[in-house]
C-alpha positions as CSV (number, residue, x, y, z in Angstrom):
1,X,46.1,107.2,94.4
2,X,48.4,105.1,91.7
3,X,46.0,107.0,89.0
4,X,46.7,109.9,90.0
5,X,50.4,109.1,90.1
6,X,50.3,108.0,86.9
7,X,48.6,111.1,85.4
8,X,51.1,113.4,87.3
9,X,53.8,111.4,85.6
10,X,52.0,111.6,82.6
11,X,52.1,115.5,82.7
12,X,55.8,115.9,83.5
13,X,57.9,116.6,79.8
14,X,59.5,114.0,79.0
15,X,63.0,115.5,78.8
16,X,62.2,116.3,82.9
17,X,61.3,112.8,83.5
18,X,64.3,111.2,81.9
19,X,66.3,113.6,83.9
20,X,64.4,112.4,87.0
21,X,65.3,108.6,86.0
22,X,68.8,109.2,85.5
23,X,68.7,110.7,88.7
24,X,66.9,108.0,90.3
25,X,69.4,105.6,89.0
26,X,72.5,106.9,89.7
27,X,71.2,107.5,93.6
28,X,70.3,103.8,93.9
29,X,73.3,102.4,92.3
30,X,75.4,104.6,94.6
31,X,73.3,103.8,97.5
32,X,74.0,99.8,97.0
33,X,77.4,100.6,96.2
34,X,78.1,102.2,99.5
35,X,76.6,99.4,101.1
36,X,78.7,96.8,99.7
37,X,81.7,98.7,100.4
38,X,81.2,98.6,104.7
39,X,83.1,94.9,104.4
40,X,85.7,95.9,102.5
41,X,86.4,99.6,104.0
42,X,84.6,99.6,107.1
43,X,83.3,103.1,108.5
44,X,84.3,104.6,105.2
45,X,81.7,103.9,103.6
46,X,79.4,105.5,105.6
47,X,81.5,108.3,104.7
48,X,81.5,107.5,100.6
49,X,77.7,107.5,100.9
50,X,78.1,111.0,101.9
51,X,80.5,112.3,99.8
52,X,80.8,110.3,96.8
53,X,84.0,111.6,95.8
54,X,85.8,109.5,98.5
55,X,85.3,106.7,96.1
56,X,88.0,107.9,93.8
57,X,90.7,108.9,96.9
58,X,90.6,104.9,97.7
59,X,91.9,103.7,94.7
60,X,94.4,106.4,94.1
61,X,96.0,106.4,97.8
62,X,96.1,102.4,97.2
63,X,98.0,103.3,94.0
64,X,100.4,105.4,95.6
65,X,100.9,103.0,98.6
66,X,101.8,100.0,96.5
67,X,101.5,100.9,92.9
68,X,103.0,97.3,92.2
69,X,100.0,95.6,93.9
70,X,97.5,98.3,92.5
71,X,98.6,97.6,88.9
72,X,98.0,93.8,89.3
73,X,94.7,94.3,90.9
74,X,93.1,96.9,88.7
75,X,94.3,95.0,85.8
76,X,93.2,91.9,86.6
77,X,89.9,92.8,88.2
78,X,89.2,94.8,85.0
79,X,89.2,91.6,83.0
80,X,87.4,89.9,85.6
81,X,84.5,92.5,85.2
82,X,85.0,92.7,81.9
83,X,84.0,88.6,81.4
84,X,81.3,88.4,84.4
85,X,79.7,91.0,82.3
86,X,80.0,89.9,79.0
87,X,78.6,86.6,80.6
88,X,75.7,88.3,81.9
89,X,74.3,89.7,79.0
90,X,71.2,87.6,78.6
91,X,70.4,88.5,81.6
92,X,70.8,92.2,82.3
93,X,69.0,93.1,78.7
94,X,65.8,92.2,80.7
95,X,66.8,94.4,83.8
96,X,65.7,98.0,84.0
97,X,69.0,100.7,84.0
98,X,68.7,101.4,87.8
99,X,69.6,97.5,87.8
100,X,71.4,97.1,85.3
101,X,74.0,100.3,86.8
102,X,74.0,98.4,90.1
103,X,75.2,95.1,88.6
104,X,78.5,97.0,87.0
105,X,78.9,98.8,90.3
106,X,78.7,95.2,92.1
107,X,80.7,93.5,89.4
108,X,83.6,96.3,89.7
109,X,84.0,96.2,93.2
110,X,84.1,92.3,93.6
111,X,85.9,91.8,90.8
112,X,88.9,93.8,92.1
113,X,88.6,92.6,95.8
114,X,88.9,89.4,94.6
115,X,91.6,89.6,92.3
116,X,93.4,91.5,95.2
117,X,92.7,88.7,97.3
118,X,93.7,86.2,95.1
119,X,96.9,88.5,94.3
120,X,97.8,88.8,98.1
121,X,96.8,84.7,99.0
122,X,99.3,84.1,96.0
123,X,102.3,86.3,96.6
124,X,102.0,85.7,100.6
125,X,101.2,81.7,100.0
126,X,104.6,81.3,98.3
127,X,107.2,83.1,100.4
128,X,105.7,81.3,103.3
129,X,105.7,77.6,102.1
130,X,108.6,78.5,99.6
131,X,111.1,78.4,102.7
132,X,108.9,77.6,105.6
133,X,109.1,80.0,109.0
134,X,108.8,78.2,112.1
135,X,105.7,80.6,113.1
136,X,103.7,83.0,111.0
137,X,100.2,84.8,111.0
138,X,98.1,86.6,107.9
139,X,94.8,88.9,107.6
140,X,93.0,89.1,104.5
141,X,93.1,92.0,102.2
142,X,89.6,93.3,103.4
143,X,90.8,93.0,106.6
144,X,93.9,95.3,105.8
145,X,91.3,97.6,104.0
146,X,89.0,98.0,106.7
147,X,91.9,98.9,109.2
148,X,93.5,101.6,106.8
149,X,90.2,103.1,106.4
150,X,88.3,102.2,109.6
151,X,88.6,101.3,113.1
152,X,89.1,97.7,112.6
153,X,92.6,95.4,113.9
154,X,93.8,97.3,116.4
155,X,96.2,95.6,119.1
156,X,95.1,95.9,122.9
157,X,98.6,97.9,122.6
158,X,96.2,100.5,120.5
159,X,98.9,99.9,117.2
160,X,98.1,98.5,114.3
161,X,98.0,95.2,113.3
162,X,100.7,93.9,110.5
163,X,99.0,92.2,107.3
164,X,101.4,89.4,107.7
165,X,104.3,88.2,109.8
166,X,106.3,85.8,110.0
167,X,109.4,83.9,112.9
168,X,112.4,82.7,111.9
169,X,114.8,82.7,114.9
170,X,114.5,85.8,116.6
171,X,114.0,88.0,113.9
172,X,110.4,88.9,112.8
173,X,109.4,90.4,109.3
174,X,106.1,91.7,108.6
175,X,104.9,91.8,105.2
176,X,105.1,94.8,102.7
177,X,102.2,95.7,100.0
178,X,104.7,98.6,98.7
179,X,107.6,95.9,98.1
180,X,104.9,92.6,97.7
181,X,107.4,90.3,100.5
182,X,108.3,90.3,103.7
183,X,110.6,93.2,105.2
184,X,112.6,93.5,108.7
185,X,110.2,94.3,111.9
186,X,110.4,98.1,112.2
187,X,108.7,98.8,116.5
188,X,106.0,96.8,116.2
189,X,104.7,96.1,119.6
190,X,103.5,92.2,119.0
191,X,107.5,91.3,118.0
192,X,108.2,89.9,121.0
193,X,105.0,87.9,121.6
194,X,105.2,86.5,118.6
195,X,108.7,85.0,118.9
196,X,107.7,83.7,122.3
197,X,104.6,81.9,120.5
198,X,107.0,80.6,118.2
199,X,109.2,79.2,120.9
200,X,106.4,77.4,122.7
201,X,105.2,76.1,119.8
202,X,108.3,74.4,118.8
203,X,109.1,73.3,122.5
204,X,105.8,71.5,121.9
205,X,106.5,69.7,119.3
């Protein structure tokens, strides 16, 4: 069976069978790539896998969301790719291209979902302990992600979860990827449970 394979193979022009790799390649790099992508987007990538032009809406609607927080991010994960690949040159000379395509796609994505992370930890990290709230909650950025483009962090209430909030008195202020702080509670349903939290936790103390 593998010989005649191999002489079928052997028989195909070479300009059809270099077409046929690049083919092969580009399918199993966006086949991983869509995989990776169901912690960070959720359902959506299911989605992505099916239309692979999906991939390019994400970034842009996050750009036009909170251009700010996108231009840190795709900066700095740029760099970070740009290094972890550099790094792994020894390495991905020995890989075939299917591989070696599938390493940039992995690199790419991880380096900017960390960086946002690390962006978002960062910005969130010091106007909480800069001047303390008596109660506050965060999600991570993934998390964010997946409910934007998924089905994930909905309330029992059916609304969305806030990335971030935060208690000081009786007024609540959920966090803001557009403006990068924390901005005056429009209707959010949880308001009023979270101040009551807040209250019981200071009683207790």
């Amino acid at each position: 069976m593998s010989f005649a394979l191999a002489g079928f193979a052997a028989r195909i022009p070479p300009r059809l069978r270099r077409g046929l790799s690049l083919l092969f390649a580009l399918g199993a790099t966006h086949a991983a790539l869509s995989l990776q992508l169901i912690p960070v987007i959720g359902p959506m990538a299911f989605l992505h896998a099916l239309f692979p032009p999906i991939g390019a809406y994400l970034p842009i609607d996050l750009a036009t969301r909170a251009p700010l927080f996108a231009l840190m991010v795709y900066a700095g994960g740029a760099m970070l790719a740009w290094a972890l690949w550099a790094a792994s040159q020894p390495m991905r000379a020995r890989l075939p291209r299917p591989l070696r395509w599938m390493l940039v796609a992995s690199l790419s994505l991880w380096a900017v979902v960390g960086v946002g992370e690390g962006v978002r930890a960062a910005l969130m990290e010091t106007q909480l302990t800069g001047d303390a709230p008596a109660c506050h909650g965060a999600r991570s950025l993934m998390a964010s992600l997946r409910q934007r483009y998924g089905f994930d962090g909905f309330d029992e209430f059916g609304d969305r979860r806030p990335h971030a909030w935060r208690v000081r008195g009786d007024a609540v202020s959920l966090w803001s990827y557009r403006t990068l702080r924390f901005e005056p509670a429009p209707a959010w349903s949880g308001a009023e449970d979270a101040i009551a939290q807040c209250r019981g936790e200071a009683a207790r103390r």
